[in-house]
GUTIFI-277041 format. One record per residue (C-alpha): residue in three letters; x, y, z; residue number from 1. Coordinates in steps of 0.2 Angstrom, whole numbers, plus 2048, in hexadecimal, padded with zeros to 3 digits. Example, Ala and Ser with C-alpha at 12.3 -4.5 7.8 and 13.67 -1.06 7.14 Angstrom:
<recs>
REC type  c1  c2  c3 seq
REC  ALA 83E 7EA 827   1
REC  SER 844 7FB 824   2
</recs>
This chain:
<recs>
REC type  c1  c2  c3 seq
REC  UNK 800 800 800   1
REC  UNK 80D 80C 801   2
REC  UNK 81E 811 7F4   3
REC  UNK 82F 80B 7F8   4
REC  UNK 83F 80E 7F2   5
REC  UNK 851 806 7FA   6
REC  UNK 860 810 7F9   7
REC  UNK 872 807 7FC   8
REC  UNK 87C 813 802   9
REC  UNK 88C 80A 7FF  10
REC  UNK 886 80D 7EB  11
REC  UNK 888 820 7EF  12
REC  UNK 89B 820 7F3  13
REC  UNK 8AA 822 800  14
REC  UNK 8B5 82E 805  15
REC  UNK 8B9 835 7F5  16
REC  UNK 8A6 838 7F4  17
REC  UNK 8A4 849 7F7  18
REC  UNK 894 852 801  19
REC  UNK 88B 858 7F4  20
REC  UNK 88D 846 7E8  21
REC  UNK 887 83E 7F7  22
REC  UNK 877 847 7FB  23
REC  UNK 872 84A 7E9  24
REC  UNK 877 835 7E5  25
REC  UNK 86C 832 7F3  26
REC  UNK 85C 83E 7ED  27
REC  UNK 861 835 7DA  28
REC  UNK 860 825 7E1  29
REC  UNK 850 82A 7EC  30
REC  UNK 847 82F 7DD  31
REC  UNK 84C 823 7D2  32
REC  UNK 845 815 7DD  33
REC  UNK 833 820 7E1  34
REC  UNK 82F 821 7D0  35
REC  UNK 833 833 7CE  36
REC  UNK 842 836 7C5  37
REC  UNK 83C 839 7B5  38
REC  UNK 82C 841 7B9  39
REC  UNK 834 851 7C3  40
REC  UNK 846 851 7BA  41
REC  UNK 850 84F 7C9  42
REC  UNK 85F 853 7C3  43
REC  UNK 85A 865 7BE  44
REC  UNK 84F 867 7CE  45
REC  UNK 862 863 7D9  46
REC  UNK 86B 872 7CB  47
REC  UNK 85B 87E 7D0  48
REC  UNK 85E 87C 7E3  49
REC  UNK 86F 87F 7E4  50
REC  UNK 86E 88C 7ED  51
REC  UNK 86B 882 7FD  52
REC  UNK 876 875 805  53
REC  UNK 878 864 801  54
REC  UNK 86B 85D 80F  55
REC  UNK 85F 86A 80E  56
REC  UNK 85C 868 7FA  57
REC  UNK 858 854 801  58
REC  UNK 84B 85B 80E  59
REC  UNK 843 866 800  60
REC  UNK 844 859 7F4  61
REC  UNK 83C 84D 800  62
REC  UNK 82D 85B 806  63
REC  UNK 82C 863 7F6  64
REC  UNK 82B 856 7E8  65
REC  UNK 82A 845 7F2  66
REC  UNK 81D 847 7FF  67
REC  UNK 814 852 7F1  68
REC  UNK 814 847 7E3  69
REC  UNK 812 836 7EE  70
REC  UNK 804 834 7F6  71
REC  UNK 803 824 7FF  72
REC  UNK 80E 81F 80D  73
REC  UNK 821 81F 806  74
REC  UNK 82F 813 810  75
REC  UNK 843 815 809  76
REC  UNK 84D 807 810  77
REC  UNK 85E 80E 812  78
REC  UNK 868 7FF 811  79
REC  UNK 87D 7FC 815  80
REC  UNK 879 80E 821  81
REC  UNK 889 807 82A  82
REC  UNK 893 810 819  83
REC  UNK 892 820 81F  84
REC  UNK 89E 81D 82D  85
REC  UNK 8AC 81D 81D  86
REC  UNK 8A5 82C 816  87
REC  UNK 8B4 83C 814  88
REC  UNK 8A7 846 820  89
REC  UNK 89B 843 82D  90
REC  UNK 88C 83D 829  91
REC  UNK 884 843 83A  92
REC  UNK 879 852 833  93
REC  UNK 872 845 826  94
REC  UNK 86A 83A 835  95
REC  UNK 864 849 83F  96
REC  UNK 85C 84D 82F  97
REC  UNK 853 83C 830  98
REC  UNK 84D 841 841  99
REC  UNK 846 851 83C 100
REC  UNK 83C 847 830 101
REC  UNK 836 83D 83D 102
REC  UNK 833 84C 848 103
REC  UNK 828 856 83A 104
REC  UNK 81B 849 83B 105
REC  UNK 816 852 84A 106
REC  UNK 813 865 841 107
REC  UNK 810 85E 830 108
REC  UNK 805 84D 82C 109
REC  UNK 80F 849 819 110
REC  UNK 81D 843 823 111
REC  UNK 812 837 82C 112
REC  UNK 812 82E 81C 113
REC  UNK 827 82D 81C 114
REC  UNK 830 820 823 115
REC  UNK 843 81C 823 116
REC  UNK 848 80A 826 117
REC  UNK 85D 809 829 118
REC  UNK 863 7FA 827 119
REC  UNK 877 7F7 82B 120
REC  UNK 882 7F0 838 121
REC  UNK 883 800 840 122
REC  UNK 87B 803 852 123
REC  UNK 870 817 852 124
REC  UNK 87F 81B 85C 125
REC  UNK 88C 81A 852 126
REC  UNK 884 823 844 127
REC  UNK 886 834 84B 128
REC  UNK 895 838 851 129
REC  UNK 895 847 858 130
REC  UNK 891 847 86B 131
REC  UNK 88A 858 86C 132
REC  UNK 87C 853 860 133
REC  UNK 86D 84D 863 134
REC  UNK 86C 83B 866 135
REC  UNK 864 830 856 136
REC  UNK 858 826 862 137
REC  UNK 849 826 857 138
REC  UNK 84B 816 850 139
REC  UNK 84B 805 857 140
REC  UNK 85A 7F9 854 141
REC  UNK 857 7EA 850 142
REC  UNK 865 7DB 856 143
REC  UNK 865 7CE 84A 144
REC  UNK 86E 7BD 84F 145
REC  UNK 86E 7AD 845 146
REC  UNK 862 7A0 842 147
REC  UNK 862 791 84C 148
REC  UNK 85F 780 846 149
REC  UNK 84C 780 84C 150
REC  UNK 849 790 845 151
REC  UNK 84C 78B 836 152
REC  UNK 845 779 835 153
REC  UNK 838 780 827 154
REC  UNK 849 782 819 155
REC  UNK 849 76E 81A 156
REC  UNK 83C 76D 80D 157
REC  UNK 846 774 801 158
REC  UNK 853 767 804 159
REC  UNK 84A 757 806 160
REC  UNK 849 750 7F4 161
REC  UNK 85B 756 7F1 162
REC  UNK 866 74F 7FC 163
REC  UNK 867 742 809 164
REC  UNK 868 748 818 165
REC  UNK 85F 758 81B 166
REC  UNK 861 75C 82B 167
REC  UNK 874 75B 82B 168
REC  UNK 874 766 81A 169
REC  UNK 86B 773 823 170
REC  UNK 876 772 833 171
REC  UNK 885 774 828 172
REC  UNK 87E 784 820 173
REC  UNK 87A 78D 831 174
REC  UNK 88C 787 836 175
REC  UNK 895 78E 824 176
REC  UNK 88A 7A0 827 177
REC  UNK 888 7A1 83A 178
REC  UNK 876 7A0 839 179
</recs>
């Protein structure tokens, strides 16, 4: 029911990536994966806003065109988030900026229908790093661990007509991938 897009942000770049690439990969990315790309010209909307910094063309870009031109619920996944800790410059002001999406939906109800999903081997901790900043403790970390051998008893049916010992096949795969 709602429009989703994913953005790897190891697809954006390192630390030879500068600022600006990176916030204006992300918004081409972003757009690209909503569906809107093409419709609004992305490119040329970026050039026409230069005159604002890097993170506050994304906020506009976001208010603007995407919570204008979507109207159902929109979810990015923001996938390999851990990335940004090998940037060439802090990515701090690029998580508070998450949270101040989070804190409109309190003053402005079109960014009720936005959600962020990060997805990484980071902690919310360790993706801002400047201790004088606000805290990024909106979100909810989720700690993974590997299956067990119980938990994953339903994978057997795929093995049962292919070799001769199930069981031990799936033990062994749980064992090579640590769950």
């Amino acid at each position: 029911g709602g429009t989703c897009a994913a953005i790897d942000l190891s697809s954006i770049g390192n630390r030879q990536t500068t600022l600006e690439q990176w916030y204006s990969g992300f918004m081409y990315i972003l757009s690209g994966g909503l569906g809107i790309r093409d419709q609004i010209n992305a490119v040329a909307w970026w050039k026409k806003h230069l005159f604002l910094s890097p993170l506050q063309r994304l906020g506009e870009f976001i208010e603007q065109v995407v919570l204008t031109e979507i109207s159902e619920d929109i979810i990015v996944f923001i996938d390999e988030v851990d990335s940004v800790m090998s940037l060439g410059f802090e990515a701090d002001d690029f998580f508070i900026w998450l949270r101040t999406c989070f804190n409109q939906r309190a003053d402005n109800p079109l960014y009720r229908r936005l959600t962020f999903v990060l997805l990484g081997v980071a902690t919310p901790s360790q993706l801002i790093q400047d201790a004088n900043r606000t805290p990024f403790n909106i979100g909810q970390a989720i700690a993974l661990s590997g299956f067990q051998l119980h938990e994953a008893h339903p994978l057997l049916q795929g093995f049962t007509d292919k070799v001769a010992r199930p069981q031990s096949v799936l033990s062994q795969i749980l064992a090579w991938t640590n769950g």
